[in-house]
C-alpha positions as CSV (number, residue, x, y, z in Angstrom):
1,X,1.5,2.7,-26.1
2,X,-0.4,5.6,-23.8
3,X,-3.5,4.1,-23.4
4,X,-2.7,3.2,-19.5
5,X,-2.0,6.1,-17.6
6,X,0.7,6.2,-15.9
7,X,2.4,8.8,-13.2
8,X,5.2,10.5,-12.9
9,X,7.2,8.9,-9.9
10,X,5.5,9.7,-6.4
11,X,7.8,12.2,-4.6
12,X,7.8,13.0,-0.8
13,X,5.9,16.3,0.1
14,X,6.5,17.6,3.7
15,X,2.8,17.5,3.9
16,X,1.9,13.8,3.3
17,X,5.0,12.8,5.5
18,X,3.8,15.7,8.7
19,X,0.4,14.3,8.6
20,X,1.6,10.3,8.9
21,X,4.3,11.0,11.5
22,X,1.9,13.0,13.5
23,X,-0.7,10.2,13.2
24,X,1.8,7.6,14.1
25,X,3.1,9.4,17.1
26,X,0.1,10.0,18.6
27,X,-0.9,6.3,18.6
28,X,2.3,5.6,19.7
29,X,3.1,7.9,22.4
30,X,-0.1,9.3,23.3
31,X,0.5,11.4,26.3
32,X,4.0,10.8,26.9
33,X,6.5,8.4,26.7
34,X,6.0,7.4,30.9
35,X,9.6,5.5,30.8
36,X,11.7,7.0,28.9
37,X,10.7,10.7,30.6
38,X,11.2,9.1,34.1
39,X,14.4,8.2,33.2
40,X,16.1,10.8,31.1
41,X,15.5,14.7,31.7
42,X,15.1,16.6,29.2
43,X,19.1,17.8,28.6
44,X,20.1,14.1,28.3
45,X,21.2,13.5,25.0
46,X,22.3,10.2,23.3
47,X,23.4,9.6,19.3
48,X,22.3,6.4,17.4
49,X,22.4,4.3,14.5
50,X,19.7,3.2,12.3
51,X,20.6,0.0,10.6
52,X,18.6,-2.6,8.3
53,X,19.6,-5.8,8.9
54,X,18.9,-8.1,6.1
55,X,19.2,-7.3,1.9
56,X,16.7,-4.8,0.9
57,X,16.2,-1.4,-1.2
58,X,16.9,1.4,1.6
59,X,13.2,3.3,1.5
60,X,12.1,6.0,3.9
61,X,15.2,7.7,5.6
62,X,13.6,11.2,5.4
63,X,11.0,9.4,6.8
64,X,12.5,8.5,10.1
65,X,14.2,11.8,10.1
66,X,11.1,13.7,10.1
67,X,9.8,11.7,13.1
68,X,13.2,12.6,15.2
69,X,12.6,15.7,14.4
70,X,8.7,16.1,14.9
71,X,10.5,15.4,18.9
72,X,13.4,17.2,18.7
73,X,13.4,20.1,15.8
74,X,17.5,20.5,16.3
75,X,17.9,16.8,15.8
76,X,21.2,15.9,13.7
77,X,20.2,13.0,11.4
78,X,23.2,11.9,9.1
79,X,22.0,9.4,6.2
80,X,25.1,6.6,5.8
81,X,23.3,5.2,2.9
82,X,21.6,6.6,0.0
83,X,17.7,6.5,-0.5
84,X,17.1,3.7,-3.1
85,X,20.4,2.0,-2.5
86,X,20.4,-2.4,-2.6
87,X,21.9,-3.3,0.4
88,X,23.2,-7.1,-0.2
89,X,24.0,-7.6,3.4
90,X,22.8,-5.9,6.5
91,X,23.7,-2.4,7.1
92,X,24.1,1.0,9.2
93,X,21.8,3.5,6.7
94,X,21.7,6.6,9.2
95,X,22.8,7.7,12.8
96,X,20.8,10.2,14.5
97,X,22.0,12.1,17.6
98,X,19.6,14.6,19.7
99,X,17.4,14.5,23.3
100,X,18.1,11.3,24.4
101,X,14.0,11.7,24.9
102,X,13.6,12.0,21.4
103,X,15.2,9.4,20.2
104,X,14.3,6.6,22.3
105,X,10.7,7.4,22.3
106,X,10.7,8.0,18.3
107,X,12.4,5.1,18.1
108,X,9.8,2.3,17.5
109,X,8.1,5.1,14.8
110,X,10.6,5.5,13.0
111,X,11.8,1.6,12.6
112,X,8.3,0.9,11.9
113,X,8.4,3.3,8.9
114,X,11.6,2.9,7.9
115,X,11.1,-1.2,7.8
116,X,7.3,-0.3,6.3
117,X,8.8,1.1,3.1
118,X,11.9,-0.4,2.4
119,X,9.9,-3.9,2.5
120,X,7.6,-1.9,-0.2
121,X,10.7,-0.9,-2.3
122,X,12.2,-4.2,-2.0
123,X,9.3,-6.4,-3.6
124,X,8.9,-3.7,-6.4
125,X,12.8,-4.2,-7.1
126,X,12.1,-8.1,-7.5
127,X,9.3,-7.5,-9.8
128,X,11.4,-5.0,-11.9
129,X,14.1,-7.5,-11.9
130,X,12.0,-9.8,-12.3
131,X,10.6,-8.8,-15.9
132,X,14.1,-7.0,-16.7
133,X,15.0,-7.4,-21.0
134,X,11.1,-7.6,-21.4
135,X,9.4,-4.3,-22.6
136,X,7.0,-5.0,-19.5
137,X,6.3,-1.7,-17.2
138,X,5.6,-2.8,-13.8
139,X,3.0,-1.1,-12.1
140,X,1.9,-0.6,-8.7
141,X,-2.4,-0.6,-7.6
142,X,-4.5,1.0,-4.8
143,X,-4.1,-1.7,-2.7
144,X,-2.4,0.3,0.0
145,X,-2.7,0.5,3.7
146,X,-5.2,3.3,4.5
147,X,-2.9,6.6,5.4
148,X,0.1,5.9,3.2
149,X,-0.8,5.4,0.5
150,X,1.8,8.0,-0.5
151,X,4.2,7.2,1.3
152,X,3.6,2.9,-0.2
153,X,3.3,4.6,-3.8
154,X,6.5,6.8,-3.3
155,X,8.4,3.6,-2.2
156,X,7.2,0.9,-5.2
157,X,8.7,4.1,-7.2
158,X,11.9,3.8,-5.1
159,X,12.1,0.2,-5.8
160,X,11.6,0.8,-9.6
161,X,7.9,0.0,-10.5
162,X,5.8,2.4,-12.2
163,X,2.9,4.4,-10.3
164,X,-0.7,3.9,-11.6
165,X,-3.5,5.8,-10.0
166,X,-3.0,7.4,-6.9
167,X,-6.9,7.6,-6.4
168,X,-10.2,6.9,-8.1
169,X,-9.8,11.1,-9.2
170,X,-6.9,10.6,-11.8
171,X,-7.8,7.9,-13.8
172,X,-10.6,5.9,-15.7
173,X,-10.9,2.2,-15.1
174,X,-14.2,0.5,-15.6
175,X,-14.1,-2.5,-13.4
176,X,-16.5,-5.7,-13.8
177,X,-19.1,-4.2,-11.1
178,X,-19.7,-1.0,-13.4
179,X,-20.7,-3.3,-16.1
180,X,-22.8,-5.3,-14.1
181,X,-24.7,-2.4,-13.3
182,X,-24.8,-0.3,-16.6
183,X,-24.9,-3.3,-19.4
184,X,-23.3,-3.3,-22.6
185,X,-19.5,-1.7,-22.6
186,X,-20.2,0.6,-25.5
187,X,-22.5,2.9,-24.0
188,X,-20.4,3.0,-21.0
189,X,-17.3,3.8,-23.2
190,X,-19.1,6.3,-24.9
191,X,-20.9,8.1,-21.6
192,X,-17.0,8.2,-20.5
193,X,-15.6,10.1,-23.6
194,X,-17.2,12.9,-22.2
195,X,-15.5,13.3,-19.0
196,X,-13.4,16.7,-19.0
197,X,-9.6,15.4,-18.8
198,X,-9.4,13.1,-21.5
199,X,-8.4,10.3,-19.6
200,X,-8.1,7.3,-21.3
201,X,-10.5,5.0,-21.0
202,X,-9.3,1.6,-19.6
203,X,-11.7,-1.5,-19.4
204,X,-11.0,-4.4,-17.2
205,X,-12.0,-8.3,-19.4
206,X,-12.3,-11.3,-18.0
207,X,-12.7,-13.3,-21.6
208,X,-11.6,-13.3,-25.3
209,X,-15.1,-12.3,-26.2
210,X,-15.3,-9.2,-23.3
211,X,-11.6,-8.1,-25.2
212,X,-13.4,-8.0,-28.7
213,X,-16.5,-6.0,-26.9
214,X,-14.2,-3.5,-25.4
215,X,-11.9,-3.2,-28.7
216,X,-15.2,-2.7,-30.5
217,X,-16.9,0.3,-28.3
218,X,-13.0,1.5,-28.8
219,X,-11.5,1.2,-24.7
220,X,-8.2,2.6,-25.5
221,X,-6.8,0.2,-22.6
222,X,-8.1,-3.0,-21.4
223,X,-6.8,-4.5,-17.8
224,X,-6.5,-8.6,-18.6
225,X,-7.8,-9.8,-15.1
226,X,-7.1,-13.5,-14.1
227,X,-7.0,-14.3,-17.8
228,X,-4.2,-17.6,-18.0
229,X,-1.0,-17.1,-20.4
230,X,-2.4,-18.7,-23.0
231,X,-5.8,-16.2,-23.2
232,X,-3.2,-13.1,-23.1
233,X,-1.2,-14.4,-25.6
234,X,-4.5,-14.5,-27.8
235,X,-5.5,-11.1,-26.6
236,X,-2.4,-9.8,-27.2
237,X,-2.8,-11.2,-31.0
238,X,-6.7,-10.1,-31.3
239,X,-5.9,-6.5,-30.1
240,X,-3.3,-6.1,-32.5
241,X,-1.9,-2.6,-30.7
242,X,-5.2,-1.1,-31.1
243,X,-5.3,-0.7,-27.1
244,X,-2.8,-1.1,-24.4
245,X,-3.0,-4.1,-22.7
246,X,-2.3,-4.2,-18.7
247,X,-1.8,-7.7,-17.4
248,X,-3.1,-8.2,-13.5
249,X,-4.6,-11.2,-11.1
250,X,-2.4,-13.8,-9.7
251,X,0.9,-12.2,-10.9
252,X,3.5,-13.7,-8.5
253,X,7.2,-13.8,-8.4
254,X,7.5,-17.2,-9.8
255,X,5.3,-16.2,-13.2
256,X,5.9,-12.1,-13.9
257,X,8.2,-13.0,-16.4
258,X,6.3,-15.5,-18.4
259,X,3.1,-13.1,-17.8
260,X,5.4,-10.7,-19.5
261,X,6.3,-13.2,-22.7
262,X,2.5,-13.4,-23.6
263,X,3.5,-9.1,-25.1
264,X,1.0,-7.7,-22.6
265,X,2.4,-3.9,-22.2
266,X,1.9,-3.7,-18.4
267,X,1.7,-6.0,-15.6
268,X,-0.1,-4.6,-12.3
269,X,0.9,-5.9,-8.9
270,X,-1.0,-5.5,-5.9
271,X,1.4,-7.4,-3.7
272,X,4.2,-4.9,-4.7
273,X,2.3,-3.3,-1.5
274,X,-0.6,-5.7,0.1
275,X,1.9,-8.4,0.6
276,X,5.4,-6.9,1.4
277,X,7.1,-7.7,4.0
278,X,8.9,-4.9,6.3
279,X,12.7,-5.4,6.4
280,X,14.1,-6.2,9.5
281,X,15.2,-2.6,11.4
282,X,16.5,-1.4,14.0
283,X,18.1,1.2,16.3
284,X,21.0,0.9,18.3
285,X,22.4,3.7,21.0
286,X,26.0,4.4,20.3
């Protein structure tokens, strides 16, 4: 089933990770770093280890490198634990040794990065767990923090879940308010065949009757939003494979997998990102 676009996994580009640390840093240091430079000069030196200290998926450790490094460019950051790996128990994942400057005043950056997306990688594993022996793809949604989203979209890939659009530019999903504005779903299906791309065209339904509309003005996906099991189970029945059918609203830990059971093909999860939890991090000097 294609009709929901999905994306290859979202990969780290030195770009999208300069322009977040260099963000973060200047709201964090500003400046200078007033305590850390009155108490260290400049040659002073120190080594570190980075640990997370409850279960998780490890996310972000080039992260947290590249902010060392944005201070110090001959930092030496030595990963202990591989990107993606579960940790059942808390954990040393890296030890970084440069300018004592450096690496205190990076510090609370890096942690806050570091703990950022391994909480985002670590509630995408649970939801891939979650639905695991289904044929259910988990995928994630925009609902991101403004200014990382690429890093959030990189780590719900890390933790196993599925990237949907990165933006409103790679992707076609007519939501409720289009409707309300433009009317009937078949012209609007029709008006969007001839966008150069050939995205598929994905409706979002609220109702058994809005899922025989869509089927009829021929969506080639249709998003099931708030719909109980019961109505997905029917939709699943009524659409009979002609269209993909992408399960989201109210999709929680406790019901993914019988969300799954109704035979949607794709559940969407806005929590994997607006409602993570960062993991518990931090930095100790050695």
């Amino acid at each position: 089933m294609t009709g929901v676009r999905t994306l290859q996994p979202t990969r780290l580009d030195h770009g999208a990770v300069s322009r977040v640390v260099h963000d973060a840093l200047a709201e964090d240091v500003g400046d200078g770093d007033v305590t850390t430079n009155a108490l260290f000069p400049p040659e002073a030196r120190c080594r570190a280890r980075l640990l997370v200290k409850e279960p998780g998926v490890v996310c972000g450790l080039a992260v947290a490198e590249a902010v060392f490094r944005a201070l110090d460019d001959e930092v030496r950051f030595e990963v202990v634990v591989a990107e993606g790996h579960p940790l059942d128990q808390s954990g040393q994942v890296a030890v970084v040794e440069g300018s004592a400057r450096a690496v205190l005043t990076g510090e609370r950056t890096a942690l806050n990065l570091l703990g950022r997306l391994s909480g985002v990688a670590t509630m995408a594993s649970a939801f891939v767990h979650a639905v695991a022996g289904t044929d259910v793809v988990i995928l994630d949604t925009r609902k991101t923090t403004p200014g990382l989203r690429v890093l959030e979209k990189y780590a719900t890939s890390v933790g196993g879940a599925t990237n949907h659009r990165r933006g409103l530019h790679d992707g076609i999903l007519v939501k409720d308010n289009h409707l309300r504005l433009l009317g009937g779903v078949r012209a609007v299906v029709e008006a969007l065949r001839q966008v150069p791309g050939g995205h598929p065209v994905e409706v979002e339904v609220e109702s058994l009757e809005e899922v025989e509309a869509a089927l009829e003005a021929g969506a080639d996906a249709l998003l099931l939003d708030n719909m109980s099991l019961e109505a997905m189970a029917r939709a699943v029945a009524l659409t009979a494979s002609r269209a993909s059918l992408e399960a989201s609203g109210g999709v929680s830990l406790a019901n993914a997998r019988a969300v799954a059971r109704t035979g949607v093909d794709f559940i969407s999860v806005g929590a994997l990102t607006h409602a993570a939890r960062s993991l518990d991090v931090s930095l100790e000097v050695l």
